[in-house]
Structures are given as structure tokens and as C-alpha cells.
Residue, then its C-alpha position, 0 to 999 in steps of 0.5 A: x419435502x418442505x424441509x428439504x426445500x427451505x434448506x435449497x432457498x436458504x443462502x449459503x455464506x459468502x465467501x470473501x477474499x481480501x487483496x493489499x493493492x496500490x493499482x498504480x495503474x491496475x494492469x494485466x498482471x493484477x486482473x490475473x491475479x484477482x481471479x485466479x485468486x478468486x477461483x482458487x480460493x472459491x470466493x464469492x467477493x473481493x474486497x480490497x484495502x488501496x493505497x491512497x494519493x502516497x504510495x509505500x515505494x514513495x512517490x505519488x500515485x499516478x492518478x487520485x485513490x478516487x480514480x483508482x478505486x473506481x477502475x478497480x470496482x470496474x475490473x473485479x473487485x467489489x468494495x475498495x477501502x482506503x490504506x492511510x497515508x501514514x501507513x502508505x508512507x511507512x516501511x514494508x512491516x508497518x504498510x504490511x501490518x495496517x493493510x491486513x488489520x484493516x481488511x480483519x477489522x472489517x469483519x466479512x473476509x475469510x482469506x487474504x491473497x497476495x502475489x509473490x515472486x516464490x509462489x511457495x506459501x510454505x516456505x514464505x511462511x517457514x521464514x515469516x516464523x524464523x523471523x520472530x526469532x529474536x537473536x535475528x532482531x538483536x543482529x540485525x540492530x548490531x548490522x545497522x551500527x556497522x551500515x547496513x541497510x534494513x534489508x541487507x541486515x534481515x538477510x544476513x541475520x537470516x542467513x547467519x542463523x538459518x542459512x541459504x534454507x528459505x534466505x532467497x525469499x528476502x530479496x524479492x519485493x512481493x516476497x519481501x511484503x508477503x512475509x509481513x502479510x504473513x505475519x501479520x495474518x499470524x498474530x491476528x490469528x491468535x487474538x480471533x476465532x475467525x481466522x483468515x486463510x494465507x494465499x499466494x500467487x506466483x507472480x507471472x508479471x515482470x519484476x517489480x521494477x522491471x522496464x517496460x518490455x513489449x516481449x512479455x505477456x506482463x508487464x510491472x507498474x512501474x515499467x508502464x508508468x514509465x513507458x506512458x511518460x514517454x509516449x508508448x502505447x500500453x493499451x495493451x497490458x492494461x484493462x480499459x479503464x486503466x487505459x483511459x487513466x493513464x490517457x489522461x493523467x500521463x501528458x507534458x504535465x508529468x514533468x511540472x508535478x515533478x519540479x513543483x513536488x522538488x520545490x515544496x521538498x526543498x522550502x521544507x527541508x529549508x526550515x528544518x534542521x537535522x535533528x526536525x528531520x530525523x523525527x521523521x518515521x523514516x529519519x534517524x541514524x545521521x539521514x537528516x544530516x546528508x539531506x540538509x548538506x544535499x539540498x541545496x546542491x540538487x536539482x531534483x527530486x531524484x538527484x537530491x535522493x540520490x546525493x543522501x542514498x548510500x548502503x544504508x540508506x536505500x532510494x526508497x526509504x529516503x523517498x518515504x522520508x521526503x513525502x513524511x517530511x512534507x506531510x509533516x509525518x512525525x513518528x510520535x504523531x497520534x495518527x501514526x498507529x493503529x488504523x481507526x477507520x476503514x473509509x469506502x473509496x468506491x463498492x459495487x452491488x455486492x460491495x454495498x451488501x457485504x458493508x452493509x452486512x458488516x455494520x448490521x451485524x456489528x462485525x467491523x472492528x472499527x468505524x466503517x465512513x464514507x462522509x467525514x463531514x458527518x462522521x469524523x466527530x465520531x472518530x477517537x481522537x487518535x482516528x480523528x488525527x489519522x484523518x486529517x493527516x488523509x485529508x491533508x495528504x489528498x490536499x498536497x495531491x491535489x496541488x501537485x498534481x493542479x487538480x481542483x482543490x475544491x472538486x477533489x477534496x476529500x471533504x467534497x468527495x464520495x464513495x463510487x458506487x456503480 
């Protein structure tokens, strides 16, 4: 009996399920994401890892990781951790790989889920394994000789060897991020005996670049972000907190950070030469010739990107370039590599425990921070460089984005905990 009792009182594990977000903004569709995902993958916890003030489609993000990650704890999730800006500002492999690396190195979660157009775990999974396939990477490094873009080279090269059989998974964005979530899942599974679960949800939101449309019951972030910045009412499809943000942050000052975004992109690619640029992670391949013969013909951001954009060149990696550049991202740089740190933005009660819990028991694979003024001496000098790149990130942010330099800094800043 007093056996039977103490196994009662004893505390069960907790199950703990990880999410790769940007929440830019956090709407409808990611709340519905968070619990079902929750349910379905009976967790007790949510952490997630969050892109910074650079988010991967390269833009700025509409409101500071701060803000964000306070919104996020507020709407169902328990602890959010930092994406680094090189990471946020490299292609879909590179921010894919980071993101489950960080969520791995913190030591507590148990499964990963993401959302997906397909919804079909098996057949993202069926094509993450085809993918290794080396005669797929011989062909496609032959496609890009002849112009192809990265990601029209992986579909054909797939499409060669395999055939329409799992090919319509490479067109979609979420299937595109889940198919390196995937595999990054996978080689971390070799290396460990805690292996993370694979878990996807069919994504009821309208597509990742949808407009805004007040028929669906979803709407993307980017359809909102555009709507807000015209005025429209998208209280909606939002929870309140993201209302609010998207309240404050979408005014008449949306089109000032947008030309003085041009102009520090412009002075940049002024004291630069093709070759400087092409030293960038996202540069190479002839790019920064079509930049420098571009910029002095644009007007703004989006008609320089346009002018270099090209079969090869797609909108979004030009995008990645010019933030890189501008970040003085260099693909040699220390800082670009592994992650060296996992920096809390903001926990909740639960959040805290399962931190705790992590560094307690030495179950982090690598620092966890929440002060850089105290911590960073602690860092390796790879990790250290990886910082400063944050810091300098949220510095640029903040310019562009008139915030208080000193009141935002990264140096001043702290953990949300509510």
C-alpha cells in the first residue's frame, strides 16, 4: 500500500515538443499549429527556437525577437530560444539544420514538429533519404553551371532519378523546410541515444506567400503583414497580443525603414566590389557583378533585388545576400558554423523549470545564457564571434527601425519571464 502510494506521488517525465518559428506575426494558423501538435504528440511543454530581428525570407522582422518572444510565451508556448542571425540569414539547409541543433542541444525535448503543405511525414521523409543520394548533388552542381536556381536544380535532379514519385514535396516552402528539418533530425539521430521524434502538421493556413484574403479562416504572415501596412483590419486572424504588436509597429513609419534600409544597402554596396560581395554566404557565382552594375539604377530595395533577380538568382537569396552584406556576414567568418549557445528571449513557469532542469543536470549540449555582459566571457571564441554578429544584428535593427539604441540593446535587454 505505501508502496502503491509513493509510485501515485512520484512525477511522471515530462514530455517536451520543439517548434522552429519566426512568428512574424504570430497568427491564428500557428496557434492552431501549437496545439494540435501539442495534443497529438501528448506533450506537456513547448519550447521554441525563434528567428532574431533577420528573418530566413531576408527581411526584417516586423516587430524585435523581444517582442515576439513575449507574444509567443503568452500564446502557448513555455520557453523561446534565439535562431542566430547567421543561421536566420542562411538558406533553408543551413537555418533548418541550426534550428534542430539548437532545440537537440538543449537537452529536454523529446519531438519536433513543423508544419508542411503535404502533411504526409512519410513521403517528406521517403524524399529527405533520396536527397542524400550523391548523384542528386553531382547533378545538381552540373544545373547550376547551365543557370539554374538552387531549388529548380534539386527538383529536377530529383525528378531525373526518382521521378514525379514524392517530387511535388520540393515545390512547397513548408515542405521544402521540412525535408531539412527531417534530415537534420536524422543525422542527430545517429550520433544520440535520445532520439527526437519526427512530426508534421498539414498546413491549413493559406500558402506561404498567400495575399491576404478575409475568405479564409487562415491567413500567412505575410498576407498580414501586408495588409496591416495598408490599413486593413486583421485583428481577426491574429491573437491579442499579436494585435496589439501589429498596432504599434505598422504605422506611416513602415515606409522611412524601408528607404533608410536602401540607403545603408546602397552606401554598402558602394565600397564594395564584386569580388567583396561574392565573399558573402549567399554571393558567388557572378551575383556581385549584377549588383554593383544595378545599384546605382535603383530606387529601392525591392527594384535593386529585382534588376539582380534572374532563373538563378532567386528574390529571396538576393534578399539574404543584402542583409549578409550589410551585417558584414562573411561565409568564412567564425561565427558562421555551429551554434555555440542557446540565449533565452523570454520563459514562462514551466519554461524556467525545464531550463533549470537542463542545467541542473547537465543536459545542454552548449551554454544556455540569458546575461551576455556576465556570460559571454565564457563563450569559445567561435560562440563569442557568433554573439557579437546578434548584437550587432539587433544594433542595425534598432537604427532602422528608430528604436532606442540604448533601451534595446541586446546588452541591456533580458529574458521575459512572466
Amino acid at each position: 500500500m505505501n508502496m502503491q502510494r509513493a509510485l501515485r506521488s512520484k512525477p511522471l517525465p515530462m514530455k517536451v515538443l520543439g517548434i522552429v518559428a519566426e512568428y512574424n506575426p504570430l497568427h491564428n494558423g500557428h496557434l492552431y499549429h501549437i496545439d494540435r501538435a501539442k495534443r497529438e504528440a501528448c506533450a506537456d511543454a513547448v519550447i521554441a527556437v525563434m528567428s532574431g530581428d533577420f528573418v530566413q525570407r531576408g527581411e526584417l522582422a516586423f516587430a524585435s525577437k523581444w517582442d515576439r518572444a513575449e507574444s509567443a510565451v503568452k500564446n502557448g508556448i513555455d520557453a523561446v530560444f534565439e535562431i542566430p542571425a547567421f543561421a536566420c540569414l542562411g538558406n533553408a539547409s543551413v537555418y533548418a539544420s541550426t534550428a534542430i541543433k539548437l532545440l537537440a542541444a538543449i537537452g529536454v525535448v523529446d519531438v519536433i514538429s513543423f508544419g508542411s503543405e503535404s502533411g504526409n511525414i512519410d513521403k517528406l521523409t521517403m524524399v529527405a533519404e533520396r536527397l542524400s543520394d550523391s548523384r542528386i548533388s553531382d547533378r545538381m552542381v552540373e544545373l547550376a553551371r547551365e543557370g539554374y536556381s538552387y531549388p529548380r536544380s534539386r527538383a529536377a535532379a530529383y525528378s531525373e532519378f526518382f521521378g514525379d514519385d514524392g517530387e511535388s514535396v520540393l515545390h512547397g516552402a513548408n515542405d521544402t523546410l521540412a525535408i531539412e528539418y527531417i534530415r537534420a533530425i536524422t543525422e542527430f539521430n545517429k550520433c544520440t541515444e535520445h532520439e527526437l521524434e519526427v512530426h508534421t502538421i498539414k498546413r491549413e493556413a493559406a500558402g506561404y506567400s498567400a495575399r491576404f484574403d478575409t475568405s479564409r479562416k487562415f491567413q500567412s504572415a505575410s498576407g498580414i503583414r501586408q495588409a496591416a501596412r495598408q490599413g486593413i483590419d486583421v485583428s481577426e486572424f491574429v491573437p491579442d497580443e499579436s494585435a496589439k504588436l501589429i498596432s504599434s509597429c505598422f504605422s506611416e513609419r513602415a515606409d522611412t525603414i524601408d528607404d533608410k534600409l536602401f540607403d545603408l544597402i546602397r552606401y554598402v554596396l558602394l565600397n564594395l566590389n564584386a569580388s567583396q560581395i561574392d565573399e558573402a554566404p549567399q554571393g558567388g557565382e557572378g551575383i556581385g557583378t549584377r549588383l554593383i552594375e544595378a545599384v546605382s539604377r535603383c530606387k529601392s530595395f525591392d527594384e535593386l533585388v529585382m534588376h539582380a533577380k534572374s532563373k538563378r538568382y532567386t528574390y529571396t537569396r538576393i534578399s539574404r545576400l543584402l542583409l549578409q552584406l550589410l551585417l558584414n556576414i562573411k561565409r568564412d567568418e567564425p561565427g558562421v558554423c555551429e551554434p555555440g549557445y542557446l540565449r533565452v528571449l523570454a520563459a514562462n513557469e514551466t519554461g524556467r523549470k525545464l531550463i533549470k532542469k537542463a542545467k541542473k543536470n547537465s543536459l545542454n549540449d552548449i551554454p544556455i545564457i540569458t546575461n551576455i555582459n556576465r556570460e559571454a566571457n565564457e563563450l569559445s571564441d567561435s560562440a563569442n564571434s557568433q554573439l557579437l554578429l546578434d548584437i550587432r544584428a539587433a544594433d542595425t535593427y534598432n537604427i532602422l527601425t528608430m528604436n532606442d539604441m540604448y533601451e534595446e540593446s541586446d546588452h541591456v535587454k533580458r529574458p521575459i519571464l512572466l
